[in-house]
DOMAR-707396 format. One line per field, with one value per residue (C-alpha): x negated, y negated, z. Coordinates in Angstrom, 2 decimals, m for minus. Layout:
BEGIN
u <- X, ... .
v <- Y, ... .
w <- Z, ... .
This chain:
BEGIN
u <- 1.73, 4.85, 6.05, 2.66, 2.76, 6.62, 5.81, 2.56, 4.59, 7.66, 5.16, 3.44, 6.28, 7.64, 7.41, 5.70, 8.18, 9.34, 7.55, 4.61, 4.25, 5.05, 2.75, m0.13, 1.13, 0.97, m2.57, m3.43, m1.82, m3.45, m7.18, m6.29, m5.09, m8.28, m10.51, m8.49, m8.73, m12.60, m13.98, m11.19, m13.26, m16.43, m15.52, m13.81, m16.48, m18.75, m16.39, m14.16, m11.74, m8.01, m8.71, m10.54, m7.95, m7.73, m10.37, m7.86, m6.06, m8.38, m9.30, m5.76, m6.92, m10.40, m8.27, m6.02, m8.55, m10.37, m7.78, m6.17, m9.32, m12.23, m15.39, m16.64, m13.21, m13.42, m17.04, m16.16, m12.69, m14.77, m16.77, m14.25, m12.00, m14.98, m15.68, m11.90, m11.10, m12.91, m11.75, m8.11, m8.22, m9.98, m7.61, m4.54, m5.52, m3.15, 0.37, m1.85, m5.12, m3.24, m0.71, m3.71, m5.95, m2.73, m2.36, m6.18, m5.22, m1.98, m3.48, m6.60, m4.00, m1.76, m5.17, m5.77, m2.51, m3.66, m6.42, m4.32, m5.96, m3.06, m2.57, m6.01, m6.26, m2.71, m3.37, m5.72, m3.38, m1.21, m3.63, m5.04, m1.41, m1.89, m4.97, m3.92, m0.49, m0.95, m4.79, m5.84, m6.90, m10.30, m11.68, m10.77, m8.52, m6.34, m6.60, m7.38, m9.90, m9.73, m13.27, m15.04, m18.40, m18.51, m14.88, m14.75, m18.49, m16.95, m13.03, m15.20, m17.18, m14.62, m12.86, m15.69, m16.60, m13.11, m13.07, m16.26, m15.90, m12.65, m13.93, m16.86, m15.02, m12.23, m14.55, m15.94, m12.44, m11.32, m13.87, m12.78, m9.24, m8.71, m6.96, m5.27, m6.78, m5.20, m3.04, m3.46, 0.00, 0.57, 0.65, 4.33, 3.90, 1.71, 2.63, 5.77, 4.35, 1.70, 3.89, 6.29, 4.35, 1.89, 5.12, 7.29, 3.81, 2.85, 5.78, 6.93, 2.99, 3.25, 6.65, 5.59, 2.67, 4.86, 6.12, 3.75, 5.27, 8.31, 7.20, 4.69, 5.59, 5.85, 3.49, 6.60, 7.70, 4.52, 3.66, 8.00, 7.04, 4.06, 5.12, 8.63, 7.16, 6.67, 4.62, 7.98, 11.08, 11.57, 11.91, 12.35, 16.05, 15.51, 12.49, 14.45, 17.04, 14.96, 12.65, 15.24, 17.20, 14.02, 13.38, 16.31, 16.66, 12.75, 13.51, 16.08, 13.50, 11.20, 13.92, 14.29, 10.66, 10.80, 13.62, 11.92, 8.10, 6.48, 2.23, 0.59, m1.92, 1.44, 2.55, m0.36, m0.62, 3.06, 1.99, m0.54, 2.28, 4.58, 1.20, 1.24, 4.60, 4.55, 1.86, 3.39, 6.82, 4.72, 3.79, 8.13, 9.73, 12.65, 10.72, 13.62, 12.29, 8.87, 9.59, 11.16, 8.42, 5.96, 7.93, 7.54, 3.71, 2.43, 4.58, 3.32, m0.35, 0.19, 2.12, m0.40, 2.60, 5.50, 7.75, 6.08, 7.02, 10.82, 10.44, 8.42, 11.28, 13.58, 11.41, 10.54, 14.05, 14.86, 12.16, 12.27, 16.07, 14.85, 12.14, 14.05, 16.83, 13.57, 12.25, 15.65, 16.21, 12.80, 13.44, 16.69, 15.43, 12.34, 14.29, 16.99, 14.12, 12.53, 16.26, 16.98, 13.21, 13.98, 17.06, 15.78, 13.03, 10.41, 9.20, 5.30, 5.25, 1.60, m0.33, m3.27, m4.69, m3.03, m4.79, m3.33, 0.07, m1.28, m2.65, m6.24, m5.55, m3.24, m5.88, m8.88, m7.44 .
v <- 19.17, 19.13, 15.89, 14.32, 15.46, 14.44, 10.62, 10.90, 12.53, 10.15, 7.46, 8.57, 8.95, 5.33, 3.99, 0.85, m2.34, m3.60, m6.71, m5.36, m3.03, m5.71, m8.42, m5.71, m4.63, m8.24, m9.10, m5.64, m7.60, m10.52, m9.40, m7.22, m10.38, m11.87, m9.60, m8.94, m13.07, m12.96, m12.06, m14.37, m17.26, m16.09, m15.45, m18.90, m20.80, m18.90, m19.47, m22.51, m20.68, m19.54, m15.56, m15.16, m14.52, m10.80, m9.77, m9.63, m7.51, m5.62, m5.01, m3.53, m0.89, m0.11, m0.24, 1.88, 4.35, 4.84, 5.73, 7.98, 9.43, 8.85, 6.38, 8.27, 8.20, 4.48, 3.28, 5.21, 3.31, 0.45, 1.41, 2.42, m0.94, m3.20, m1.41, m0.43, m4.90, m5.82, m2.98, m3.48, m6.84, m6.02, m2.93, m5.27, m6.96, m4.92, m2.60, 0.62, m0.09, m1.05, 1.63, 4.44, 3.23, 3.19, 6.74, 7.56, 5.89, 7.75, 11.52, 10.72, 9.97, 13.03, 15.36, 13.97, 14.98, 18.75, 17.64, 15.17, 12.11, 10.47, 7.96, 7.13, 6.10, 4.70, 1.13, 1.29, 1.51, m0.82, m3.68, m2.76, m3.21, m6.82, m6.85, m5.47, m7.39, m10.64, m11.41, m14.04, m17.58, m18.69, m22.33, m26.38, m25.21, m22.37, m19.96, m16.00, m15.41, m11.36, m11.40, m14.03, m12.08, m14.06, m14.07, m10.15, m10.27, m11.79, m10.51, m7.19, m9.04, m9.90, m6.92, m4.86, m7.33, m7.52, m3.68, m2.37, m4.94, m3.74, m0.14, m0.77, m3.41, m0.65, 2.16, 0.20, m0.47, 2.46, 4.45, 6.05, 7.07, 10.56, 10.04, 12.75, 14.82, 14.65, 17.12, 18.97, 19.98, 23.04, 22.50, 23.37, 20.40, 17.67, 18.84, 17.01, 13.63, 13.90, 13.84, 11.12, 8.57, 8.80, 8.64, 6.04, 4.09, 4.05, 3.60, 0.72, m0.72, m0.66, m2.38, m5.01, m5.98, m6.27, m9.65, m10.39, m13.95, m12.80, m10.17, m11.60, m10.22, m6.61, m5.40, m5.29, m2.11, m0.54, m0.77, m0.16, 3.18, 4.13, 3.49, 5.47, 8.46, 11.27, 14.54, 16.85, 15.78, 15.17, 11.51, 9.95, 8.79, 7.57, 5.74, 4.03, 2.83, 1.09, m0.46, m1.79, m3.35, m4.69, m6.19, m7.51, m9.03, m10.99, m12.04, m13.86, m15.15, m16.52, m18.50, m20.55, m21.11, m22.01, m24.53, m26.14, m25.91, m26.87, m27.39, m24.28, m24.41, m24.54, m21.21, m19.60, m20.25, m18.73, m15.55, m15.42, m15.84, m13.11, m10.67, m10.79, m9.83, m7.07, m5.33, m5.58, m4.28, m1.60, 0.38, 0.88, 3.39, 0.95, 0.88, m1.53, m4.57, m3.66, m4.49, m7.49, m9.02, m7.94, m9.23, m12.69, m12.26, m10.36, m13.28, m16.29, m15.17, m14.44, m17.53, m19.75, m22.32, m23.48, m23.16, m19.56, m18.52, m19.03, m16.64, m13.64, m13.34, m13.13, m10.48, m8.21, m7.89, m6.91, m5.07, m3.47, m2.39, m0.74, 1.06, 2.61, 4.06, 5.25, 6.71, 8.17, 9.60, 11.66, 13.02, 14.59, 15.94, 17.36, 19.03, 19.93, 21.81, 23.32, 24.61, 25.96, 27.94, 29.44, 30.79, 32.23, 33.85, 31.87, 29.68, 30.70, 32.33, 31.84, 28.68, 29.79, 28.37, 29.84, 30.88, 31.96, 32.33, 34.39, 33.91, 34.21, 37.44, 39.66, 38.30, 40.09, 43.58 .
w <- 49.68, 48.03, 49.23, 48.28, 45.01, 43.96, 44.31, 42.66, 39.50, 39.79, 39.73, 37.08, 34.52, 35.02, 32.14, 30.78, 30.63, 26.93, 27.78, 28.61, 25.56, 23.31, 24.85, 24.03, 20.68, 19.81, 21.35, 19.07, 16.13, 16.43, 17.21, 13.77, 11.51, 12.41, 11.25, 8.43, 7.58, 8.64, 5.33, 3.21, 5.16, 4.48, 0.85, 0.25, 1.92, m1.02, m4.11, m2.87, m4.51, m3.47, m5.35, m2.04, m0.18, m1.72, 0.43, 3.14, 0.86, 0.50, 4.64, 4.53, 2.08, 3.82, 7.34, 6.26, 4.65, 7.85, 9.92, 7.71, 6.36, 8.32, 7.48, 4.91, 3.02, 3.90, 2.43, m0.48, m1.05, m0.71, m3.47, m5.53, m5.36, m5.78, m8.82, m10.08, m9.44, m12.65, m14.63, m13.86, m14.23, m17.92, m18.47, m17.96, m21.43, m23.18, m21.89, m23.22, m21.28, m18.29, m18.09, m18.56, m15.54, m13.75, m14.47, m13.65, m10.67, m10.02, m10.59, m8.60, m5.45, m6.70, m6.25, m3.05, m1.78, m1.71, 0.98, 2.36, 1.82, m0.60, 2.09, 2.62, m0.31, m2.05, m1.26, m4.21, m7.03, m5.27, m5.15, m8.48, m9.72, m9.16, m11.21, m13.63, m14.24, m12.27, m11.35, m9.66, m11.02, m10.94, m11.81, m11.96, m14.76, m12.91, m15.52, m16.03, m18.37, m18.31, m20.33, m17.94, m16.60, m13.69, m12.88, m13.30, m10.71, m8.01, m7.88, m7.79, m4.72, m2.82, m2.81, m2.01, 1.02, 2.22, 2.22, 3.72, 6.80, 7.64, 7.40, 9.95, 11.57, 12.36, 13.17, 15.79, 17.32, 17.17, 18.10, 21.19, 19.62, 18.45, 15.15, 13.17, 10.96, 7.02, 6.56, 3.45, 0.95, m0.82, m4.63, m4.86, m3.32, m4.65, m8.14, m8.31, m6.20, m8.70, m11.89, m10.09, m9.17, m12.33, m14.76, m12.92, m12.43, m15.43, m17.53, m15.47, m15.87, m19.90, m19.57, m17.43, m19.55, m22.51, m21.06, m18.35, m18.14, m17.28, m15.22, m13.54, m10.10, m11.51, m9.08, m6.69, m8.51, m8.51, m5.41, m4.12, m6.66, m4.63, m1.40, m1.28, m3.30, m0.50, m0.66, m0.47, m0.67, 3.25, 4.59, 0.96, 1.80, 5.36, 3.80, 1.05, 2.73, 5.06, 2.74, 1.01, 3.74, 5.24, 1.97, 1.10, 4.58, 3.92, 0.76, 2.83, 4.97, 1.99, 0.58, 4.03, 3.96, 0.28, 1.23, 4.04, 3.39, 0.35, 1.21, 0.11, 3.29, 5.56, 3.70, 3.99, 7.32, 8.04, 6.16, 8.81, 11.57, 9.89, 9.70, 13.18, 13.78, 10.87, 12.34, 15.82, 14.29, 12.19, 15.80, 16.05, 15.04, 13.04, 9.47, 7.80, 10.84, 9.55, 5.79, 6.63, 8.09, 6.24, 2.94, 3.98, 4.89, 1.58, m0.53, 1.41, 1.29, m2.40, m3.86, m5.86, m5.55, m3.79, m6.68, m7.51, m3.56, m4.62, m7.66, m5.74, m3.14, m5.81, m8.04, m4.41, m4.17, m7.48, m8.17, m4.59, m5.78, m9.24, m7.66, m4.99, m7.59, m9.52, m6.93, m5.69, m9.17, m9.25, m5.91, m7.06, m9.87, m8.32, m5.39, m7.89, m10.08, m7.24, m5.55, m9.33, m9.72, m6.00, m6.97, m10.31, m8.10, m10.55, m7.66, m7.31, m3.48, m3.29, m3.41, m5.87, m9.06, m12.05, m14.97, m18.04, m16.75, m14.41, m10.83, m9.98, m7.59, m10.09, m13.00, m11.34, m10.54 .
């Protein structure tokens, strides 16, 4: 029995060959890109116009909803960016309107922390950053018009649509998977994400829209804002350091495409090439190789021109590099507050709703 049973084991822990993992982390990649791009064609053969590539955008969110959060979480992110699309792009009118959705946006994500559903559900202020500093252009004449009715109708369309068919699209895949449930933080916690991301958010959203022609890629920091804040202050660092190296090394790669290709259908269609190979690279555990390809694909599939693809590899970086010593900044002082209250013996040991200065239990005896 014994000498059965040692083959059987040794067989079963050989281990799959690079080759073979990749070739079906990239067949995984590519059946994802495609139904990400399925409802940009649907949506541009509605419209006929370029704004309808957002809805892939958008799949990203409602993808990334549902396996963080579950379906319901994802239908009702769907609902919530198809409605939150015209109001951002409204809201980005003036640096006061658009910096206090951005904070709506910001605490909403903050409160979610507590149950854990912060990542289900960060996209949103991400995209909506682009709405509100940079939308889209609509019409012959390749303008925003932020009061347009019908403009506002169908940016709010497309998102919606791109959304909700990733989220059943994605159920359906992955319905025999066991995903992980959220995992809920302690308020000591989500207190300080919270208050970083809605400050650094926000401020940098009224700033932006101060000089939106000059800033037009400001969205960069938002989202660099967003996507290095962590709930605690572990993994920040490791996190930084390779976003910024990974996006440092794409903005590389946009300026060789920018040099060599100038047909907007040719970029696009690269973006879709590098979307491939991001998602492929995001299933590794080397984050920085991850950023760099997926640099390339977000600014290719966003550049409304050749000469605009030059500028957002240029602003990604910089922006990119301003975020990350925001974001840096906060976490030192957050950790350095919370090491200072522990030592004072002022940090709260209990994670219970205050009232009054007091806590719920010492309030009721």
């Amino acid at each position: 029995m014994t000498s059965q049973s040692t083959p059987g084991k040794a067989a079963g822990s050989v281990k799959r060959p690079v080759y073979a993992t990749l070739g079906r982390r990239l067949v995984v990649a590519i059946a994802l890109t495609v139904l990400l791009v399925i409802p940009t064609l649907v949506m541009f053969a509605v419209t006929r116009e370029s704004a309808a590539t957002w809805a892939a955008g958008a799949g990203i969110a409602g993808a990334a909803a549902v396996v963080a959060g579950g379906v319901e979480v994802g239908i009702l992110t769907s609902l919530v960016i198809g409605l939150l699309t015209p109001i951002s792009i409204v809201a980005g009118g003036t640096p006061v309107t658009g910096g206090a959705i951005m904070a709506l946006m910001c605490l909403t994500v903050g409160r979610l922390s507590r149950f854990g559903l912060n990542r289900s559900t960060l996209l949103v202020p991400i995209f909506m950053a682009w709405m509100i500093i940079d939308p889209p252009t609509w019409g012959p004449q390749h303008t925003v018009d932020r009061s347009d009715g019908s403009y506002l109708a169908w940016m709010g369309v497309i998102f919606f649509v791109g959304s909700i068919f990733a989220v059943f699209a994605f159920a359906f895949v992955l319905r025999k998977l066991k995903l992980p449930a959220p995992k809920p933080h302690s308020r000591r916690e989500s207190v300080p994400y919270t208050t970083t991301i809605t400050v650094l958010a926000t401020v940098a959203t009224f700033i932006v829209l101060h000089d939106p022609a000059k800033h037009y890629a400001g969205a960069w920091l938002i989202a660099t804002i967003l996507v290095l804040s962590q709930v605690g202050d572990v993994g920040t660092v490791r996190r930084t350091v390779g976003r910024v190296v990974g996006t440092l090394v794409g903005s590389l790669l946009v300026l060789v495409i920018m040099w060599q290709v100038h047909s907007l259908a040719v970029i696009y269609a690269i973006g879709l090439v590098f979307a491939v190979a991001a998602i492929t690279a995001k299933f590794s555990p080397h984050y920085w190789i991850y950023m760099a390809l997926i640099t390339p694909t977000v600014v290719c599939m966003n550049a409304s021109s050749s000469s605009q693809l030059a500028s957002l590899g240029e602003r990604r970086a910089v922006d990119t590099l301003l975020g990350a010593a925001l974001v840096l900044l906060a976490a030192a002082l957050t950790v350095g507050y919370s090491h200072w209250q522990q030592r004072r013996g002022t940090a709260a040991m209990a994670d219970e709703p205050v009232i009054l200065g007091q806590s719920l239990a010492s309030s009721t005896t």
